[in-house]
C-alpha positions as CSV (number, residue, x, y, z in Angstrom):
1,X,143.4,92.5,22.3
2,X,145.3,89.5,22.3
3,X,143.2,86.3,22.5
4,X,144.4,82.5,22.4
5,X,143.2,80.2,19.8
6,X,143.3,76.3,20.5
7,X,142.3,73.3,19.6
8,X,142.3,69.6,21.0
9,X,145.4,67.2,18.7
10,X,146.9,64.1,18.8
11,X,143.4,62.5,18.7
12,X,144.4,58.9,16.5
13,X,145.5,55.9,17.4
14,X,148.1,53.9,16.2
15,X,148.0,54.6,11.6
16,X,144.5,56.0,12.3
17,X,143.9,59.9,12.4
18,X,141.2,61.6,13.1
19,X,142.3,65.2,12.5
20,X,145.1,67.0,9.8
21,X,146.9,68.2,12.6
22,X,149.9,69.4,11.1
23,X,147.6,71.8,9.5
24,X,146.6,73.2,11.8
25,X,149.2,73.4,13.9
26,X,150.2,76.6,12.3
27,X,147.0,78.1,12.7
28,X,146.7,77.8,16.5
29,X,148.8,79.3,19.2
30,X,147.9,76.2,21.4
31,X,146.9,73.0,21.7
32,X,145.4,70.3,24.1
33,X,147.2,67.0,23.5
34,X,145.2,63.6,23.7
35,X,147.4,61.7,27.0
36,X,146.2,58.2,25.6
37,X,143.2,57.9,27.5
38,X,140.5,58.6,25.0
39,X,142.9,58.8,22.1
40,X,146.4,59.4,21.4
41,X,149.6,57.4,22.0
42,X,153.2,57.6,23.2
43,X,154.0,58.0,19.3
44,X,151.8,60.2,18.5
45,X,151.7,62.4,21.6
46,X,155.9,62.7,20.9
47,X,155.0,63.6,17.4
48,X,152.4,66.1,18.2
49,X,154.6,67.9,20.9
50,X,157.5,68.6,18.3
51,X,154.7,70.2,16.2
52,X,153.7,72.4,18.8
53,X,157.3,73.1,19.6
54,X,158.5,73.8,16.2
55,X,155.5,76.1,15.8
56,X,155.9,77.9,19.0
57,X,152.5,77.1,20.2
58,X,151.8,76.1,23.8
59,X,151.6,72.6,25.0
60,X,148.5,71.7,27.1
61,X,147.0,68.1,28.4
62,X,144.3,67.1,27.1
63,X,143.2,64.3,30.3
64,X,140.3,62.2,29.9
65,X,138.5,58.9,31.6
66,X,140.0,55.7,30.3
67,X,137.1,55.3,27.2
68,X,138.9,55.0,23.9
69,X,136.2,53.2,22.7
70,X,133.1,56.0,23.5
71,X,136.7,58.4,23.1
72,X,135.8,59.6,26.2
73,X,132.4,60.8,26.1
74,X,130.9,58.0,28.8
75,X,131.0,59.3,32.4
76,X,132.6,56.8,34.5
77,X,132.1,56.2,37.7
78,X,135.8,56.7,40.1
79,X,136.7,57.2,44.0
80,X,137.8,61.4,43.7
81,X,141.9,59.1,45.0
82,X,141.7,57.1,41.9
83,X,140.5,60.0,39.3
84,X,143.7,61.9,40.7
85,X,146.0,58.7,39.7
86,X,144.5,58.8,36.7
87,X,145.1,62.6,36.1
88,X,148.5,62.3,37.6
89,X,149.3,59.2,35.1
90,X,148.5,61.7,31.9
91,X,150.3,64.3,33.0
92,X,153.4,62.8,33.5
93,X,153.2,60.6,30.0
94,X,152.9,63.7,28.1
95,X,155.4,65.6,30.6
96,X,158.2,62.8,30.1
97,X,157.8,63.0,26.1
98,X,157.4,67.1,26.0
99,X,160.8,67.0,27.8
100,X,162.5,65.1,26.0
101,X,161.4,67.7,23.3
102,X,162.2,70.0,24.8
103,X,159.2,71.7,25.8
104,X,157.2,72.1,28.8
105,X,153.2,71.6,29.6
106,X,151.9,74.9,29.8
107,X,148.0,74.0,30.6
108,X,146.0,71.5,31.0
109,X,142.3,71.4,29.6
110,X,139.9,67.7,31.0
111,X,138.3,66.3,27.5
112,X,134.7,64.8,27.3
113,X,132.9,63.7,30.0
114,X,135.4,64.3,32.8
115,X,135.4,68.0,31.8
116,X,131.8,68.4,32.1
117,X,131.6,66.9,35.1
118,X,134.4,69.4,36.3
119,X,132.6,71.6,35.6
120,X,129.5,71.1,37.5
121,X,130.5,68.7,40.2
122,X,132.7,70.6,43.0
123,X,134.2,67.5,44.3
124,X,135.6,66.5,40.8
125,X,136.6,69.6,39.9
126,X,138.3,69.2,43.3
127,X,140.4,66.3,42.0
128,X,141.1,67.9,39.2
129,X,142.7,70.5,40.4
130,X,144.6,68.7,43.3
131,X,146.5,66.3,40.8
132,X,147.4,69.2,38.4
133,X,148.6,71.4,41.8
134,X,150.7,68.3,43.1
135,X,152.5,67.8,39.5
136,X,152.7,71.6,39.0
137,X,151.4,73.9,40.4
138,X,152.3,76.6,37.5
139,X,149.9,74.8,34.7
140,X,147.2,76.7,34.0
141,X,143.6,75.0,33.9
142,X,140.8,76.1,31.1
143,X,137.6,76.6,32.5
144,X,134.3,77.3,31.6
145,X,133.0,80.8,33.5
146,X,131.1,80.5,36.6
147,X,132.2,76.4,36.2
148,X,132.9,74.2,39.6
149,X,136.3,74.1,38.2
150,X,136.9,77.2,37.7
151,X,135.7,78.4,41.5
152,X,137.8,74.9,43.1
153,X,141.1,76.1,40.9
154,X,140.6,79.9,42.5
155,X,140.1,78.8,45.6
156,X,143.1,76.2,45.3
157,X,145.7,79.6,43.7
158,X,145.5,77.6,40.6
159,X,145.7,80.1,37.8
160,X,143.0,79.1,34.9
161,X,142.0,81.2,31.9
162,X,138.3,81.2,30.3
163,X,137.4,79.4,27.5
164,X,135.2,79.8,24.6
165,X,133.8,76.6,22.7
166,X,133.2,77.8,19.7
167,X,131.3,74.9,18.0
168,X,129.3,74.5,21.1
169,X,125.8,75.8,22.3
170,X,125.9,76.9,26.3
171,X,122.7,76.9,28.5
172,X,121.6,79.9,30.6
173,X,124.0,78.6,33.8
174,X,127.3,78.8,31.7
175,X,127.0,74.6,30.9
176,X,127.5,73.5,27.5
177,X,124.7,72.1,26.3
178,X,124.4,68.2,26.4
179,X,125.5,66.3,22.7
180,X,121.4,64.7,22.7
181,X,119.9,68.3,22.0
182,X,119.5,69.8,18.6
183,X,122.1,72.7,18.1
184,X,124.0,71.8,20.5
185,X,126.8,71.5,18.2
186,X,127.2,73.7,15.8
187,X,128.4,72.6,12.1
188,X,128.1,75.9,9.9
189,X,131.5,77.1,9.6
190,X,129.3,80.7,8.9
191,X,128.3,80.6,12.0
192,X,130.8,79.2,14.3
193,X,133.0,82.7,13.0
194,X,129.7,84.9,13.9
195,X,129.4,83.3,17.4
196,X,132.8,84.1,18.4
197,X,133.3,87.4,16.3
198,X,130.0,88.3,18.4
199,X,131.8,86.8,22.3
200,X,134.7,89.7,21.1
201,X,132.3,92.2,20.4
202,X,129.9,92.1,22.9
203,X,131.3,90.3,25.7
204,X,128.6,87.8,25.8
205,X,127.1,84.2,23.9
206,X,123.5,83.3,22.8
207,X,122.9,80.3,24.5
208,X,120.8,77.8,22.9
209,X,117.3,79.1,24.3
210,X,118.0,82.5,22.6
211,X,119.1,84.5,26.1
212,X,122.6,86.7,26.2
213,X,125.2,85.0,28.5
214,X,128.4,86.6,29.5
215,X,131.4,85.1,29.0
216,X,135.2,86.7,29.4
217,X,136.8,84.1,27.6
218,X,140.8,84.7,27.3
219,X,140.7,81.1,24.7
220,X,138.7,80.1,21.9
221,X,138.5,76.4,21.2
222,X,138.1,74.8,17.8
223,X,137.7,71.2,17.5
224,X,140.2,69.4,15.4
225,X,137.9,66.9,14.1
226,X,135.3,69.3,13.0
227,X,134.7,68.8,9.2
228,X,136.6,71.4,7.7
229,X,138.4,72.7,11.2
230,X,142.1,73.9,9.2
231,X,139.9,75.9,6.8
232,X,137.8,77.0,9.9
233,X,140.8,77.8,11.6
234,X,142.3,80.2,8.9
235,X,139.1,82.0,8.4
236,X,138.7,82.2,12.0
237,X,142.1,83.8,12.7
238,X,141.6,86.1,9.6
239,X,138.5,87.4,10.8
240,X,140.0,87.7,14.6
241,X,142.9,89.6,13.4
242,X,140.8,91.9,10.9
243,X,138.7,93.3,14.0
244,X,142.1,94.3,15.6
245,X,143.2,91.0,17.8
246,X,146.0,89.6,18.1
247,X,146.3,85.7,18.5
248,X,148.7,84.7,21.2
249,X,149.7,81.4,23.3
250,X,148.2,80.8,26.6
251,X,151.4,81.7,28.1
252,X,152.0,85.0,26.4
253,X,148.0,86.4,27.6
254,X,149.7,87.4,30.8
């Protein structure tokens, strides 16, 4: 079984760093790249592409509202024509620095807020998936299963592959569970590794009232500024590849 194994990057500002990305770049096979909305900038964005490139792992966008300072965690409030700008504007930062790198954006993966709205609002998963359609229609969009976004980017012919969270609780209807509640995020490394070791196995995630939820993910995200996420990372893959999977880029799944 061959499985991708992600994480969000470029998540500093300016000398500040949130994450040892260059790490963990070798641990991955893809990763979501801040666009400068909720962190990131043009320097590091180019520096985190050349990562991704040298370590042939894929190049997604990680898009986000404009909220550096809650990093993109505050909903905000947008006419669905201005969200798409604002999509469209992240896209094509990251898009003119991966090609001047010589790589290409393979995916693209909404950060924070704007992603959980995505995924249970129809009409902003809507916009989502029109500005990512109108700059290219080959970028893939991860999606939570059963998710607004993923039903507006199937019924667009956007392609999308399912994704995994694995330091995050779900409720019964496929959501993750909001940040307020208690284990909603998960910080035992232990049991991040059983969580997803258990998705492979059995198809399916406890969600945070105790019931069995199926999920087919095809991607398993890992946060890069979880405490301890390159150590997490390498256990993670370990323990992935000793059951018999194989870790592979988005683009590779087929």
């Amino acid at each position: 079984m061959k499985i991708d194994l992600n994480a969000d990057m470029g998540e500093g500002f300016g000398p500040y760093t949130i994450a040892d990305d260059a790490a963990l770049i070798g641990l991955v096979s893809s990763a979501n790249v801040a666009c400068g909305y909720h962190a990131g900038d043009p320097v590091i964005m180019d520096r985190t592409i050349r990562l991704a490139r040298e370590h042939g792992v894929d190049l997604g966008a990680h898009v986000s509202f404009p909220d550096r300072m809650g990093f993109g965690r505050r909903k905000m409030e947008m006419a669905l024509p201005e969200l798409e700008c604002h999509v469209l504007y992240q896209l094509g930062a990251l898009a003119a620095l991966a090609g001047r790198a010589g790589h290409r954006i393979t995916h693209m993966n909404p950060h924070g807020a704007l992603g959980n709205l995505a995924s249970a609002d129809p009409d902003i998963a809507g916009a989502l998936v029109r500005a990512t359609m109108d700059f290219d229609p080959e970028i893939a969009l991860l999606v939570l299963n059963g998710s607004a976004l993923e039903a507006a980017a199937h019924a667009a012919g956007c392609p999308t592959y399912a994704l995994f969270l694995a330091d995050r609780a779900y409720t019964q209807d496929g959501q993750l569970a909001p940040r307020n509640l208690p284990g909603a995020v998960i910080h035992d490394p232990e049991e991040v590794v059983a969580r997803v070791l258990h998705l492979l196995r059995t198809g399916t995630t406890t969600t945070i009232d105790g019931t069995e939820l199926p999920v087919a993910a095809r991607s398993i995200l890992l946060h890069s500024d979880t405490a301890g996420a390159v150590a997490l990372a390498r256990c993670l893959r370990a323990r992935i590849e000793d059951e018999g999977g194989r870790i592979a880029p988005l683009s590779q799944l087929g």
